[in-house]
C-alpha positions as CSV (number, residue, x, y, z in Angstrom):
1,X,-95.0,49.9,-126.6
2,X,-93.4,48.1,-129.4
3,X,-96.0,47.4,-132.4
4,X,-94.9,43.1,-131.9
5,X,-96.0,43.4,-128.7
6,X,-99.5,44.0,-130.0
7,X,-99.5,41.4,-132.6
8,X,-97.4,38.5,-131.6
9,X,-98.1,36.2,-134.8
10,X,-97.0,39.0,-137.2
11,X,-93.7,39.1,-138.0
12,X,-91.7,42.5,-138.1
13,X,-91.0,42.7,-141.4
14,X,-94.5,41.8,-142.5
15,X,-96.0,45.4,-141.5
16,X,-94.5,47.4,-144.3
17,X,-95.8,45.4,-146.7
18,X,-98.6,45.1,-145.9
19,X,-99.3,48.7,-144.9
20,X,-98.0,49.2,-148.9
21,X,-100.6,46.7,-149.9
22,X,-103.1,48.4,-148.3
23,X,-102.6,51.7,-149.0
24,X,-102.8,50.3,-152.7
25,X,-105.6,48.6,-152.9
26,X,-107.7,51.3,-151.0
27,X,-106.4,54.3,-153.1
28,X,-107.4,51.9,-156.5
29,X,-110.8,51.6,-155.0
30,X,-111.6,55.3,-153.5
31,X,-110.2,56.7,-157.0
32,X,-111.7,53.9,-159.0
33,X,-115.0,54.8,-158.2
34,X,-114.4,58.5,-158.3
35,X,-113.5,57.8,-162.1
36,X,-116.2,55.2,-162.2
37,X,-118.7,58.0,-161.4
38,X,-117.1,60.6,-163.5
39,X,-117.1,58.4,-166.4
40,X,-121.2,58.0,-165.6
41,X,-121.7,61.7,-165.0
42,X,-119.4,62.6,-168.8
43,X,-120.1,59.2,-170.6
44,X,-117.3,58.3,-171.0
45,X,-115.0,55.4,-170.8
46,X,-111.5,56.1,-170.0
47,X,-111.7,58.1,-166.2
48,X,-112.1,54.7,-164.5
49,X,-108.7,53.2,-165.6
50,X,-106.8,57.0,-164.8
51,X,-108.6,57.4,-161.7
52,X,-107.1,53.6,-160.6
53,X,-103.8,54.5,-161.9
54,X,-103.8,57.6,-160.1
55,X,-105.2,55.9,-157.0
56,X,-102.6,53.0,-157.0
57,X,-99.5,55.6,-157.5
58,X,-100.8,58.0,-154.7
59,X,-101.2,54.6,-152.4
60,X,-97.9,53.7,-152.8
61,X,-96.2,57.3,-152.4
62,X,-98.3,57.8,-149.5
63,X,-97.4,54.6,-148.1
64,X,-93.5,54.9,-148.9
65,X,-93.8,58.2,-146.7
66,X,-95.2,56.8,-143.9
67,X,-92.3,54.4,-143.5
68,X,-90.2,57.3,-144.1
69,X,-91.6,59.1,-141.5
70,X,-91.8,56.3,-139.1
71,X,-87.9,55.6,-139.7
72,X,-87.4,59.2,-138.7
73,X,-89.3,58.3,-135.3
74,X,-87.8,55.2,-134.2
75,X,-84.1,56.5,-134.9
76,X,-84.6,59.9,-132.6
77,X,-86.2,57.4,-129.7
């Protein structure tokens, strides 16, 4: 069943970017408040802002494969 089908007032292209967005945002909150509770545990300061770096880059890799992968699938189909 195609994916516009599903959603009728989202537009094709619009998926993508917001699966990126998405994938982002969550991986700058999950690893956010890893570092966030690291920094707590070691008193520091600096985890929080690695851990959200680290969390944003891995969101958007993770998301980038995803639309890789799902190229892959609707070209064998």
């Amino acid at each position: 069943m195609d994916d516009h089908a599903k959603h009728p007032d989202e537009m094709p292209h619009e998926r993508p970017v917001r699966e990126l967005i998405n994938y982002i945002v969550g991986g700058l909150i999950a690893w956010g408040l890893i570092g966030w509770g690291l920094d707590l545990l070691l008193d520091t300061r600096w985890i929080l802002f690695v851990g959200a770096l680290l969390g944003a880059t891995a969101g958007y890799f993770l998301a980038s494969h995803h639309q890789r992968h799902r190229r892959r699938e609707d070209s064998t189909e």
